[in-house]
GULUM-857452 format. One line per 8 residues: number of its first residue (from 1); their letters; for each residue x, y, z of N, C-alpha, C. Coordinates in nm, 2 decimals. Atoms other than C-alpha are relative to their C-alpha. Layout:
N
NUM> a> X:Y:Z:X:Y:Z:X:Y:Z ~ ...
% end
This chain:
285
1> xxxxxxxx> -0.13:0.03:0.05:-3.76:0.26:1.10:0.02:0.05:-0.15 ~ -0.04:-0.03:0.10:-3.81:0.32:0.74:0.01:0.19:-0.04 ~ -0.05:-0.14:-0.01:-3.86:0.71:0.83:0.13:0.01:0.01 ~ -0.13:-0.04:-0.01:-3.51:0.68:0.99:0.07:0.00:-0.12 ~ -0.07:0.05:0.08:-3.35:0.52:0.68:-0.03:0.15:-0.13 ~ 0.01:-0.11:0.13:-3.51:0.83:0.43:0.02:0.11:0.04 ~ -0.03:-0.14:-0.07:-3.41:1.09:0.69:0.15:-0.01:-0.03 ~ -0.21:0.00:0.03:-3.01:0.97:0.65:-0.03:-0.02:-0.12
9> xxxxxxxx> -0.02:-0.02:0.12:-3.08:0.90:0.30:0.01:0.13:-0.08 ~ 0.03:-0.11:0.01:-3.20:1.23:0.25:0.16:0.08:0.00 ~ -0.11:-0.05:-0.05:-2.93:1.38:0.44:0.12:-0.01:-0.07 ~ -0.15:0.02:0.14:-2.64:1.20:0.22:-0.03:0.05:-0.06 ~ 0.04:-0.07:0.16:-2.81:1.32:-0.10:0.01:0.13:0.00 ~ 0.02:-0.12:-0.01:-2.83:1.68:0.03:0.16:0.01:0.04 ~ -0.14:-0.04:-0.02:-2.43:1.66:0.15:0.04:-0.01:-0.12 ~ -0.09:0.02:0.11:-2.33:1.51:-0.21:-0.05:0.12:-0.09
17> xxxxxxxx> 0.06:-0.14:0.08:-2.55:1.80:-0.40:0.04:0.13:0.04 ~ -0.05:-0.15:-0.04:-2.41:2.09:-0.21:0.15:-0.05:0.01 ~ -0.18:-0.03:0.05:-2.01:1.96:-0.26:-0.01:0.02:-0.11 ~ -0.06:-0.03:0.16:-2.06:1.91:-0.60:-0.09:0.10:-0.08 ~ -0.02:-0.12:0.08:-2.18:2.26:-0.65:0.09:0.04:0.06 ~ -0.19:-0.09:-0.04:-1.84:2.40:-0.55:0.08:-0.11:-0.10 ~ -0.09:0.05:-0.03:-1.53:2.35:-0.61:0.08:-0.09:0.06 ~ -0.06:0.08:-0.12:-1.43:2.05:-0.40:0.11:-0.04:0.01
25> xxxxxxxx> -0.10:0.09:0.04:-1.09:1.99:-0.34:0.06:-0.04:0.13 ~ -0.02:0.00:-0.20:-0.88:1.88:0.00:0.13:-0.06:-0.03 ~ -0.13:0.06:-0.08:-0.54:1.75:0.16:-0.03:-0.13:0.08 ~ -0.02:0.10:-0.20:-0.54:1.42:0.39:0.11:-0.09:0.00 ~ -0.11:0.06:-0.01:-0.26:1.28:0.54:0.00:-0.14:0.06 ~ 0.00:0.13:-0.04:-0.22:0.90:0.60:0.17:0.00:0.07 ~ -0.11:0.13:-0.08:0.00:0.69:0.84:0.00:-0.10:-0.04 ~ -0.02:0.08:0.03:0.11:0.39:0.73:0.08:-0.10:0.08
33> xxxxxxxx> -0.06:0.06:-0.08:0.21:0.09:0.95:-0.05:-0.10:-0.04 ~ 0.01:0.11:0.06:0.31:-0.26:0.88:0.00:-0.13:0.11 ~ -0.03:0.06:-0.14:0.33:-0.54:1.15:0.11:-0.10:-0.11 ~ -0.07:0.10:0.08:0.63:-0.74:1.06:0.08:-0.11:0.13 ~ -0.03:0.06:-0.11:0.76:-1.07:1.26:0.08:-0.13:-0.06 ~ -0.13:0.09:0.07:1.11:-1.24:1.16:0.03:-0.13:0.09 ~ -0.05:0.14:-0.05:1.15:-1.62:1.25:0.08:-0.05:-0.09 ~ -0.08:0.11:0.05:1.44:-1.79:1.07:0.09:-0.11:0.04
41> xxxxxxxx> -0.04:0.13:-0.04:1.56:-2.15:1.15:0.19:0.05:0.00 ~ -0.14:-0.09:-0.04:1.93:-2.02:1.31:0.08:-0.17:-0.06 ~ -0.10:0.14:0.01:2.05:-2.41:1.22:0.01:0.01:-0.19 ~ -0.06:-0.03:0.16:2.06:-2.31:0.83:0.03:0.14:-0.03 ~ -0.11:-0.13:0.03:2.19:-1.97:0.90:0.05:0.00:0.12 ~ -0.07:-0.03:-0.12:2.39:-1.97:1.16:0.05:0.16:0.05 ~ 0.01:-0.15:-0.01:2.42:-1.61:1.14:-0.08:0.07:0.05 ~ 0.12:-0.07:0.02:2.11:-1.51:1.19:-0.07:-0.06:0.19
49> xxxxxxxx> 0.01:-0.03:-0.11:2.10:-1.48:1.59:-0.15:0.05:0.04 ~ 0.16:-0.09:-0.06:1.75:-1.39:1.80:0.01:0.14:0.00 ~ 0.06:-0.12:0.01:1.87:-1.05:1.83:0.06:0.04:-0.10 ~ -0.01:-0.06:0.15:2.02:-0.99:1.49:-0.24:-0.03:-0.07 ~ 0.12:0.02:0.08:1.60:-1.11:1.37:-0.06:0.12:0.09 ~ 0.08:-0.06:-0.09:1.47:-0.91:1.65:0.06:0.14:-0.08 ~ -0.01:-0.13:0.14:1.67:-0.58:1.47:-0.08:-0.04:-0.12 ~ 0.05:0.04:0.13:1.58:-0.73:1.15:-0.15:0.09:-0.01
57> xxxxxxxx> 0.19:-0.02:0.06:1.18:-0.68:1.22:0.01:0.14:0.06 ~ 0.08:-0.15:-0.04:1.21:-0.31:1.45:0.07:0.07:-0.13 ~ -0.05:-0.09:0.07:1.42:-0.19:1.12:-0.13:0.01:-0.15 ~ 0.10:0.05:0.12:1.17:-0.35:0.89:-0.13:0.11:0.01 ~ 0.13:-0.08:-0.06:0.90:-0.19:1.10:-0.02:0.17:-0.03 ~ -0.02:-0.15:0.05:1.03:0.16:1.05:-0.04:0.06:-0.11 ~ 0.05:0.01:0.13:1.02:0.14:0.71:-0.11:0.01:-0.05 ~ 0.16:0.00:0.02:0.67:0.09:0.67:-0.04:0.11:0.09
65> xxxxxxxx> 0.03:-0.08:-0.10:0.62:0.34:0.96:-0.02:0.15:-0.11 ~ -0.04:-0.09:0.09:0.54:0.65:0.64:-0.13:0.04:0.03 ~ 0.13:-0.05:0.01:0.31:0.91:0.60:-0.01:0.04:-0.15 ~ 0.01:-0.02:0.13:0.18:1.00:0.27:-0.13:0.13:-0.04 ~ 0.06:-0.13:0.01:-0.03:1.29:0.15:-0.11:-0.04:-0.17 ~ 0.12:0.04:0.10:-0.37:1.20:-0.08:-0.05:0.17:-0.05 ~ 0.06:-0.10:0.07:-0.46:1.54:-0.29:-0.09:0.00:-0.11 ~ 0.17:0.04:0.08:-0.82:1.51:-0.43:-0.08:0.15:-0.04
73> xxxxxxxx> 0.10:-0.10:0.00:-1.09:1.68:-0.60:-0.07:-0.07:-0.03 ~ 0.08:0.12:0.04:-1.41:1.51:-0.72:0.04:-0.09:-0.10 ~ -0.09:0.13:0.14:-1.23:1.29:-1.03:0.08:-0.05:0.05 ~ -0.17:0.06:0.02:-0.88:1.26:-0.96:0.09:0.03:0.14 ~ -0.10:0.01:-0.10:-0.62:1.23:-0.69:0.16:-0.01:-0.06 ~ -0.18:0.03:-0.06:-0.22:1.22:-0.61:0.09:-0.07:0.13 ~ -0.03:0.09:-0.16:-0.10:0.97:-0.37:0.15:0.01:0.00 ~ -0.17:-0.03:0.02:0.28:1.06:-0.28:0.05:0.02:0.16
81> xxxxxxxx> -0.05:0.03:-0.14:0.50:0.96:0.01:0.08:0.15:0.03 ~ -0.03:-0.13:-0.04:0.59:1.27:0.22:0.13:-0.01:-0.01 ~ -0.09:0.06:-0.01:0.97:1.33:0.18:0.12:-0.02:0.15 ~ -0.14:0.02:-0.15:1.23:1.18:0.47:0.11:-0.10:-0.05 ~ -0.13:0.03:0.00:1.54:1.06:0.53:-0.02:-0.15:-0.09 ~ 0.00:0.08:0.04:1.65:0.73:0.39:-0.01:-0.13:0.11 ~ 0.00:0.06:-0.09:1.54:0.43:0.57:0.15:-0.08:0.02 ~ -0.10:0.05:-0.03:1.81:0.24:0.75:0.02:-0.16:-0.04
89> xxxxxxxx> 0.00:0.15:0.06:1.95:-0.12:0.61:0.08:-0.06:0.09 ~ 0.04:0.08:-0.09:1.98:-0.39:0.82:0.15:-0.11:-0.01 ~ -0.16:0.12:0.07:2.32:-0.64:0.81:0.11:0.00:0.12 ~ -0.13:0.05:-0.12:2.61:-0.76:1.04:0.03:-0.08:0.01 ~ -0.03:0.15:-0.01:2.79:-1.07:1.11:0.03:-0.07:-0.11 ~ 0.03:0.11:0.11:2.88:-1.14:0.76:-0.14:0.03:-0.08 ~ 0.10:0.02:0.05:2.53:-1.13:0.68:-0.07:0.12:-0.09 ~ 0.05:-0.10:0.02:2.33:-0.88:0.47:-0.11:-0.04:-0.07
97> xxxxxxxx> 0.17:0.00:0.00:1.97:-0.81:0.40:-0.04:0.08:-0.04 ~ 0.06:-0.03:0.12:1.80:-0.71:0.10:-0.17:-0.01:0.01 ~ 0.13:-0.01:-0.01:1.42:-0.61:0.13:-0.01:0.04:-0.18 ~ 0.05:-0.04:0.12:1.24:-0.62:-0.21:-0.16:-0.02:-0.02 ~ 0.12:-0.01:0.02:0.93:-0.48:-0.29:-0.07:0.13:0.08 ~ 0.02:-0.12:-0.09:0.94:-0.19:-0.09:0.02:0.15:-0.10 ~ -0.02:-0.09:0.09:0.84:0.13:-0.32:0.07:0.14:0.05 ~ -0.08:-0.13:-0.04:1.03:0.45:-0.35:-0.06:0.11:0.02
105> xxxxxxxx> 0.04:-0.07:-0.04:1.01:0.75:-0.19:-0.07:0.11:-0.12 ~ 0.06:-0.09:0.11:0.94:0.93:-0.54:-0.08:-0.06:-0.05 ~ 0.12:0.06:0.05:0.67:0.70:-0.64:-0.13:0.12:-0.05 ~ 0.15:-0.10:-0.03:0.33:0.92:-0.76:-0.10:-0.13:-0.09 ~ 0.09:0.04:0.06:0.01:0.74:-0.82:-0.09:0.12:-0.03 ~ 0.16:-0.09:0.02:-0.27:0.96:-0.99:-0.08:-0.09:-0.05 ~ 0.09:0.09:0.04:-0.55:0.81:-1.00:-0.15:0.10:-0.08 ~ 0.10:-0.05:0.03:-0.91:0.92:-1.17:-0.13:-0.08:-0.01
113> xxxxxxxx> 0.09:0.12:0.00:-1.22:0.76:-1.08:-0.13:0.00:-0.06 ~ 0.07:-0.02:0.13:-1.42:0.92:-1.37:-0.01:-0.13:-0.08 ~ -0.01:0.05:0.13:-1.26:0.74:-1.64:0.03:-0.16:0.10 ~ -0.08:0.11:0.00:-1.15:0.48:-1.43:0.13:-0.08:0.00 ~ -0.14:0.03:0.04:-0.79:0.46:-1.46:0.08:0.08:0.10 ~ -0.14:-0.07:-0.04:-0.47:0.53:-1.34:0.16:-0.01:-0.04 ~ -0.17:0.01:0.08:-0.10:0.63:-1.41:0.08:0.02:0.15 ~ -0.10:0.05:-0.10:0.19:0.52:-1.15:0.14:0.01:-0.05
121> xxxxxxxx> -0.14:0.00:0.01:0.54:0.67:-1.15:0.09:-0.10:0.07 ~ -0.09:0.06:-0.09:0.76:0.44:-0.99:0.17:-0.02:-0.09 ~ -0.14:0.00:0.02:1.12:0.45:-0.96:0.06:-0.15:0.05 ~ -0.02:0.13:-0.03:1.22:0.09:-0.95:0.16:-0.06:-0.04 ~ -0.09:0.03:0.06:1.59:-0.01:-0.93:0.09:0.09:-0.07 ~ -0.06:-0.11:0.08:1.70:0.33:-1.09:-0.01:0.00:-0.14 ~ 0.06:0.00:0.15:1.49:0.28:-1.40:-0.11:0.07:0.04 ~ 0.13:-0.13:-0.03:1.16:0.54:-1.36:-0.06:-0.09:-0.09
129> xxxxxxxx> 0.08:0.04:0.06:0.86:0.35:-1.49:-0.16:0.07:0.00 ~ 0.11:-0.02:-0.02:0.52:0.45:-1.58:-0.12:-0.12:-0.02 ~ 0.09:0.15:-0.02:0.24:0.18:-1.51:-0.09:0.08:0.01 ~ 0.13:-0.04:0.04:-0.08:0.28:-1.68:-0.13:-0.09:0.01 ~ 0.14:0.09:0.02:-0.40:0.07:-1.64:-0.13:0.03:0.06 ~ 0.14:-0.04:-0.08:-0.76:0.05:-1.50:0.00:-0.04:0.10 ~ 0.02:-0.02:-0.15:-0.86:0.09:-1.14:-0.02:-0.16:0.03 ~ 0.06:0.18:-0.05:-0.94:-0.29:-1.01:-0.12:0.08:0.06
137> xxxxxxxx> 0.18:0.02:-0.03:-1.34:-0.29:-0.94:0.01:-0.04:0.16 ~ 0.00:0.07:-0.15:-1.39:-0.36:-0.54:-0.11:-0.02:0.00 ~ 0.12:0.02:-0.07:-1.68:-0.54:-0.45:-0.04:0.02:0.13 ~ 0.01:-0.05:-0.16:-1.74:-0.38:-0.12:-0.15:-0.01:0.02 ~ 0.13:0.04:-0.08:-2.01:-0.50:0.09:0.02:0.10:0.15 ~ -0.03:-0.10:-0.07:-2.12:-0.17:0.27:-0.13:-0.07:0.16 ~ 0.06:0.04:-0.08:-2.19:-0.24:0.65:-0.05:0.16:0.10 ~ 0.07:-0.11:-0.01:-2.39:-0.08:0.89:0.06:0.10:0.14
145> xxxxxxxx> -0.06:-0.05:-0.12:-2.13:-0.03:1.18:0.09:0.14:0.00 ~ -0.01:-0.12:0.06:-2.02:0.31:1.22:0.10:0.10:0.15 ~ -0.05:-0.06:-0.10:-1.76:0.54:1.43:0.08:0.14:-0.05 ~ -0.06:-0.07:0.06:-1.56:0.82:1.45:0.14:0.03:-0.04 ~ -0.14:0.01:0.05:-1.23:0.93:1.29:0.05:0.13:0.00 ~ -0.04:-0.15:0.00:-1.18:1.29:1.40:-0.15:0.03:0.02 ~ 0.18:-0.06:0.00:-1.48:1.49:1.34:-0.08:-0.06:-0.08 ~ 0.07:0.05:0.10:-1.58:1.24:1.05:-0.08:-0.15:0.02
153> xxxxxxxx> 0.05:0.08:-0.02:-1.84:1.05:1.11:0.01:-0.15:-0.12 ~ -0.05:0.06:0.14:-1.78:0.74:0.93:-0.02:-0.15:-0.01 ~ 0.09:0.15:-0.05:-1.93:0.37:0.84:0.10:-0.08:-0.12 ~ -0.09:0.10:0.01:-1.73:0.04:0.79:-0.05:-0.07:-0.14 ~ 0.05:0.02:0.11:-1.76:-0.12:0.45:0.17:-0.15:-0.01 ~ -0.13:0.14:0.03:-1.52:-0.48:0.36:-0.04:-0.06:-0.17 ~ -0.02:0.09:0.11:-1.44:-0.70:0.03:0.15:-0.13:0.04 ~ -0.12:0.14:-0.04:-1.24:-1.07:0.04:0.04:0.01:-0.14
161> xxxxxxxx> -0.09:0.05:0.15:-0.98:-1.13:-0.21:0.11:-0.11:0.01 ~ -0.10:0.08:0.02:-0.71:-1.40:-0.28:0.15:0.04:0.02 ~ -0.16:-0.06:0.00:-0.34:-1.31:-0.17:0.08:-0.10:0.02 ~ -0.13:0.11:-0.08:-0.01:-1.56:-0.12:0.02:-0.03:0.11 ~ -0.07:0.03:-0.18:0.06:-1.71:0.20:0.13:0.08:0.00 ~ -0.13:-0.02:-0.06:0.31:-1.59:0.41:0.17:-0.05:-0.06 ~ -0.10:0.08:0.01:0.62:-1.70:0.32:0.08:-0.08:0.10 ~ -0.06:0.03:-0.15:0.76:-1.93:0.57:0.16:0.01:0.03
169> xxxxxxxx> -0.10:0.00:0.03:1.11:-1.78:0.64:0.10:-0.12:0.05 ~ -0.04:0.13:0.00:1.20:-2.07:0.81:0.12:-0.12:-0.10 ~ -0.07:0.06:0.11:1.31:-2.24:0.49:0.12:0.03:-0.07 ~ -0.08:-0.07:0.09:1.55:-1.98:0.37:0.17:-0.12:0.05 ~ -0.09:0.09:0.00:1.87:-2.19:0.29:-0.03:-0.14:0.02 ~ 0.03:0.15:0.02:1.71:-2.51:0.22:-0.09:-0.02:-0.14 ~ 0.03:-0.03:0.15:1.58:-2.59:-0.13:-0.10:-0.02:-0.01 ~ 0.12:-0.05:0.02:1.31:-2.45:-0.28:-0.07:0.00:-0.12
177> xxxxxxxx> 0.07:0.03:0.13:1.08:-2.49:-0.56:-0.01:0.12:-0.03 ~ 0.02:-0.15:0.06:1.15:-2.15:-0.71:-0.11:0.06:-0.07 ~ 0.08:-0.06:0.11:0.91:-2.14:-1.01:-0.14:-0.11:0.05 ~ 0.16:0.03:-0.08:0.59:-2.33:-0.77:-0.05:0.11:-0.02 ~ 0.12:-0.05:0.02:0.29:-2.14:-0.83:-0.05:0.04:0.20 ~ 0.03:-0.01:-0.13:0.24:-1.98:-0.45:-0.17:-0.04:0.06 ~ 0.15:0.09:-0.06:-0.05:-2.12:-0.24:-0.06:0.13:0.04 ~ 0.09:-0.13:-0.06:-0.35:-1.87:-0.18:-0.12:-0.03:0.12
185> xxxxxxxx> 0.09:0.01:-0.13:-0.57:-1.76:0.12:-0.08:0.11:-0.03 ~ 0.11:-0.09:0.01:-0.86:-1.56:0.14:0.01:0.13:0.10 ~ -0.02:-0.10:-0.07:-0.84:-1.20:0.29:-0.07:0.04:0.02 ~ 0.17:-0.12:0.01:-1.16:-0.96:0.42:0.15:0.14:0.02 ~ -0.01:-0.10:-0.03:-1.02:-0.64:0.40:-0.09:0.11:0.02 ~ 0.08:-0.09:-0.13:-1.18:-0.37:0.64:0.01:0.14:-0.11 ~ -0.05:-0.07:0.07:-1.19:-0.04:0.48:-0.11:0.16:0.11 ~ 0.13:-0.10:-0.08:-1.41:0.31:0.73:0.03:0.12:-0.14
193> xxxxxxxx> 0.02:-0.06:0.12:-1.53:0.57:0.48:-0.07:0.16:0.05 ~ 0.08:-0.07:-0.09:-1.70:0.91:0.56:-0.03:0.07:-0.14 ~ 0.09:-0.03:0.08:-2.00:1.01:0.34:0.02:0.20:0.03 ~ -0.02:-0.13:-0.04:-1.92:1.41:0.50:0.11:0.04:-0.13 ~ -0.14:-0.04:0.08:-1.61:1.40:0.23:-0.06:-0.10:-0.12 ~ 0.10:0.07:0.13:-1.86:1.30:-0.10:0.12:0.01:-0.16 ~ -0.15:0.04:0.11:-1.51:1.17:-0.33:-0.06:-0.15:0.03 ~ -0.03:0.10:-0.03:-1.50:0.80:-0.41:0.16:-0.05:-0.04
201> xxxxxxxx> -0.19:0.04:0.03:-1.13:0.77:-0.34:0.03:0.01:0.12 ~ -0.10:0.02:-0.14:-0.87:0.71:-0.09:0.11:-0.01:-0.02 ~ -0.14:0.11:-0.02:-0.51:0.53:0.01:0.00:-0.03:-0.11 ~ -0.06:0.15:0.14:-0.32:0.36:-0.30:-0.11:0.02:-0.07 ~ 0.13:0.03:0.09:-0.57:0.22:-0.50:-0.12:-0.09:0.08 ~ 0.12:0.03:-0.09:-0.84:0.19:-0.22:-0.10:0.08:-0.08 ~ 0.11:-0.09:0.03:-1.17:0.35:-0.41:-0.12:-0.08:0.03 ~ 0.12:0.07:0.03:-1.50:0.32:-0.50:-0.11:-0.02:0.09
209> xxxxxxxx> 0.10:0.02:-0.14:-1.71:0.35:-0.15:-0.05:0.21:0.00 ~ 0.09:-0.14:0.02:-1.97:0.69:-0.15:0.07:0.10:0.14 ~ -0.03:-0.05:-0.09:-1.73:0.87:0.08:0.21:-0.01:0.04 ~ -0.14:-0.01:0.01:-1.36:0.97:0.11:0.00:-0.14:0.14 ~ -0.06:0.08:-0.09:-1.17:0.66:0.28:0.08:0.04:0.15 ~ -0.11:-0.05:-0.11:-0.97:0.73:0.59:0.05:-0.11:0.08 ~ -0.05:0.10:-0.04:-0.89:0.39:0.70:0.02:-0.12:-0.05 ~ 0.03:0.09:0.03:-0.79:0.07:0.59:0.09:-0.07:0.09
217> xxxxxxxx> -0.05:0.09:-0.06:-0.71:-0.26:0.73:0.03:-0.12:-0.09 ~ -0.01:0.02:0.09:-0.53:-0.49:0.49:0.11:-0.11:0.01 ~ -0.09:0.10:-0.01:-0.37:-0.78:0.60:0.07:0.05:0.18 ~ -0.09:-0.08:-0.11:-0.07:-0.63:0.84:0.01:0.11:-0.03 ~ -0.02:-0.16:0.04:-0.12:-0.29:0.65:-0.10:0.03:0.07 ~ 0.07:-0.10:-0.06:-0.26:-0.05:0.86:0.03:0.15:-0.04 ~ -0.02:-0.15:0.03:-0.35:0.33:0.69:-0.14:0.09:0.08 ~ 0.12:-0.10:-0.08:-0.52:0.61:0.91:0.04:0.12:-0.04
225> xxxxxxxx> 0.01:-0.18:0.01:-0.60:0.97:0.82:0.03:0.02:0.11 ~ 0.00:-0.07:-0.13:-0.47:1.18:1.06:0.02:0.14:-0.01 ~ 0.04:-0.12:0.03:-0.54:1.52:0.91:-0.06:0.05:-0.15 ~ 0.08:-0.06:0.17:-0.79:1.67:0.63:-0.01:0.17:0.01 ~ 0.04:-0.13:-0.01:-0.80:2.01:0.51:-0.11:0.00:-0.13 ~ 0.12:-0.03:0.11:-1.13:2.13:0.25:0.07:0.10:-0.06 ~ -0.06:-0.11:0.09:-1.04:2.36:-0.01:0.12:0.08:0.11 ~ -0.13:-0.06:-0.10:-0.73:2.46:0.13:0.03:0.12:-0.08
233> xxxxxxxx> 0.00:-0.14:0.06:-0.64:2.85:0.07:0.11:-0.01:-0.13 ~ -0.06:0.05:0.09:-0.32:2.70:-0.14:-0.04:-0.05:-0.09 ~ 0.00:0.07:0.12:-0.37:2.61:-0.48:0.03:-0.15:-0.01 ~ -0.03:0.16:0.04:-0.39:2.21:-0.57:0.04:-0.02:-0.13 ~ 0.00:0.04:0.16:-0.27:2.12:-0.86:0.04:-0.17:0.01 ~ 0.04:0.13:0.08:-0.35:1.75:-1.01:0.05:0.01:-0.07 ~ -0.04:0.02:0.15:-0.13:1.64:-1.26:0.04:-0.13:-0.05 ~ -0.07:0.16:-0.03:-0.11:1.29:-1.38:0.15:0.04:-0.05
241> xxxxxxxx> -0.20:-0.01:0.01:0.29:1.21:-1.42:0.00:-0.11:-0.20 ~ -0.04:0.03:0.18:0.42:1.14:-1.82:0.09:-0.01:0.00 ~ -0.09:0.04:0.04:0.75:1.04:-1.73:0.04:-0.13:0.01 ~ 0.00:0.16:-0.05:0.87:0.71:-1.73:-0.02:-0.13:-0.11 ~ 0.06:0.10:0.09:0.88:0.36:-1.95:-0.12:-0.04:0.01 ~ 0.23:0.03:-0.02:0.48:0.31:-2.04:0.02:-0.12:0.03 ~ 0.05:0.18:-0.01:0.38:-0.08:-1.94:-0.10:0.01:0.06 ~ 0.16:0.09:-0.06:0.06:-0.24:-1.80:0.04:-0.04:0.13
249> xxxxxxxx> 0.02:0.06:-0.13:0.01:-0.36:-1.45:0.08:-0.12:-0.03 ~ -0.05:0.10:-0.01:0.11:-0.72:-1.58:0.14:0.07:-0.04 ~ -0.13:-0.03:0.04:0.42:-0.59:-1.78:0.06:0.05:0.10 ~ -0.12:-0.03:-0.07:0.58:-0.43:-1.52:0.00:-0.11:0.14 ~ -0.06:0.19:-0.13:0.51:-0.79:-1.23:0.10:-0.03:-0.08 ~ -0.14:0.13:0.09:0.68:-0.96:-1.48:0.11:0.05:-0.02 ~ -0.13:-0.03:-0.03:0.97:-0.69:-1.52:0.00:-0.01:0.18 ~ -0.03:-0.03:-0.15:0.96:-0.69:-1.13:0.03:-0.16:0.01
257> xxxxxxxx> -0.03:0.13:0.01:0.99:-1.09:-1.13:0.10:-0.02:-0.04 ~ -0.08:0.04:0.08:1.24:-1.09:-1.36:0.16:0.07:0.07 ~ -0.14:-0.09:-0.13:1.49:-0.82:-1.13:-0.01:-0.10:0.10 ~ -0.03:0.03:-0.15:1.41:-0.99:-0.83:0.08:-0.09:-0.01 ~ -0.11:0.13:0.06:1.53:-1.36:-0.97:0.14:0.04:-0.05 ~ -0.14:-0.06:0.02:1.82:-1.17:-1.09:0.08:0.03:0.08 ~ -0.06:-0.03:-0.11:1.89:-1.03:-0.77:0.05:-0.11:0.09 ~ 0.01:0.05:-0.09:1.83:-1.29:-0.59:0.15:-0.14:-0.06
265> xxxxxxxx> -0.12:0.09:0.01:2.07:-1.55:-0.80:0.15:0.11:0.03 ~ -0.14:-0.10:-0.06:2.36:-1.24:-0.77:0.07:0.02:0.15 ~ -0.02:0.06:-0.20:2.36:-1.26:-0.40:0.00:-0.09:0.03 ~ 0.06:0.11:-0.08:2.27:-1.58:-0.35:0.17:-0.06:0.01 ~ -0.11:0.06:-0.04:2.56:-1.76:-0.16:0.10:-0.13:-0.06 ~ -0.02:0.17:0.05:2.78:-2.02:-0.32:0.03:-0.12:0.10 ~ 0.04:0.10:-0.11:2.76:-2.36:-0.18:0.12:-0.01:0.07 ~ -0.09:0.01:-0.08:2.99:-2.43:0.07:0.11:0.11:0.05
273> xxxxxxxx> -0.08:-0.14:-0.07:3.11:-2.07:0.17:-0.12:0.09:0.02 ~ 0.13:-0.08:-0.12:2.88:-1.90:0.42:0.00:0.14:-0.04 ~ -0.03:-0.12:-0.04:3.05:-1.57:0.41:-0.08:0.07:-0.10 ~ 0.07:-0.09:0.09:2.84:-1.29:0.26:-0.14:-0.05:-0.03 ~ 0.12:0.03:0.01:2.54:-1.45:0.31:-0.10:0.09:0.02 ~ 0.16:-0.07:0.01:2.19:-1.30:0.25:-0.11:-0.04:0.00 ~ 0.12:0.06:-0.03:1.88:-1.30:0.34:-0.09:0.07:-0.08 ~ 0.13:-0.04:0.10:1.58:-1.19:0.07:-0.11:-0.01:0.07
281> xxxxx> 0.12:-0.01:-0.06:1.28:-1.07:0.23:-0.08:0.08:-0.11 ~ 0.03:-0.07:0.05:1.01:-0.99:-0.02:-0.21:0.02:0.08 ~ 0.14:-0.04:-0.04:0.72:-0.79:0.12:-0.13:0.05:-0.08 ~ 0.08:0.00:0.10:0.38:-0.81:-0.08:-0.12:0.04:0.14 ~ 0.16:-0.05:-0.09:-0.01:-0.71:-0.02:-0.02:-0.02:0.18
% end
């Protein structure tokens, strides 16, 4: 047994030593899919019919339905949603429905997992922001289960972290403790990795595992590679992005907190006249 373990050990160490004499750089394209599933209590919206929710979640669903295009080399990456049409918005009967928290199609993260850091353009609200900070550290506990993902042979690796419940939309139009502190749950997220593509980078800000990512599983987020190319004959060009108001990870929740409650009192219905009612769905981790 411990021959086997120094024969794949071996083996790694001789794939990561012959990328990083080259050049290494590549293309892979992610799918992105969300599972989304709309229950609200029809006796405090009366608007809000089975198959108006039933639209609600396949439009929701589409939305999430994106592919995105990760351009790497051993340091640094570009995570940028491919471009398409505009998704479709969701409303009828009076009613209209406001998704928040859903990023835009010009978004670019560059990330670098040298230094550790990253810079994030986001277009939020038709203000351009740049959100500069350090990578979040993953405690990944690497397992030993292992399958394939194309030609890439590839082994399962997880970390648990803390995220907000669900929101139960149930409640919407019944009073709410706005400024409550949300209740947390514990999450494993799943993550397959393939030591054949010797980057520690992936999706979003999935890193840090001895082997380009190509899968994650992440609550209802589901992202799969579904094409890599190796030094592609095209030129790559890496460039982190410099435009945009500078802020911190925290500074820009808190401006994003601070829009949403703004939005959300602007819409929000006055009491005793229904018409133009809305419904706030905000989609997180």
């Amino acid at each position: 047994m411990k021959t086997v373990i120094r024969v794949v050990v071996l083996s790694l160490a001789l794939v990561f030593s012959s990328a990083s004499a080259q050049d290494f750089k590549g293309v892979a394209t992610y799918k992105t899919q969300r599972a989304v599933d709309i229950k609200i209590d029809s006796s405090s919206n009366p608007n809000m019919t089975s198959d108006l929710q039933k639209q609600m979640s396949e439009m929701l669903k589409k939305q999430f339905q994106k592919t995105y295009t990760l351009t790497f080399d051993k340091e640094s990456s570009i995570y940028k949603e491919d471009e398409s049409l505009a998704p479709p918005q969701v409303g009828g009967n009076g009613m209209q429905v406001m998704t928040i928290g859903i990023g835009g199609g010009s978004d670019i993260l560059y990330k670098n997992t040298k230094t550790n850091t990253y810079s994030e353009k986001k277009d939020t609200m038709g203000k351009i922001f740049l959100v500069k900070d350090d990578l979040e550290s993953i405690d990944w506990q690497l397992g030993s289960e292992t399958k394939y993902i194309g030609n890439y042979q590839c082994f399962k690796a997880t970390f648990t972290k803390m995220v907000p419940k669900p929101v139960d939309l149930k409640t919407f139009g019944k009073s709410q403790e706005e400024d409550k502190e949300p209740e947390l749950e514990e999450r494993t997220v799943t993550a397959w990795y393939t030591p054949q593509i010797p980057v520690n980078n992936g999706p979003a800000k999935y890193q840090g595992l001895p082997g380009l990512i190509l899968e994650v599983h992440d609550g209802k987020l589901n992202i799969v590679c579904s094409k890599i190319v190796i030094n592609p004959e095209d030129a790559i060009d890496i460039k982190e992005p410099t435009k945009g108001k500078k802020v911190n990870q925290a500074e820009y929740e808190k401006i994003m907190d601070a829009k949403q409650k703004e939005m959300l009192e602007r819409f929000k219905p006055q009491r005793g006249n229904r018409d133009g009612e809305s419904i706030h769905i905000r989609i997180g981790g």
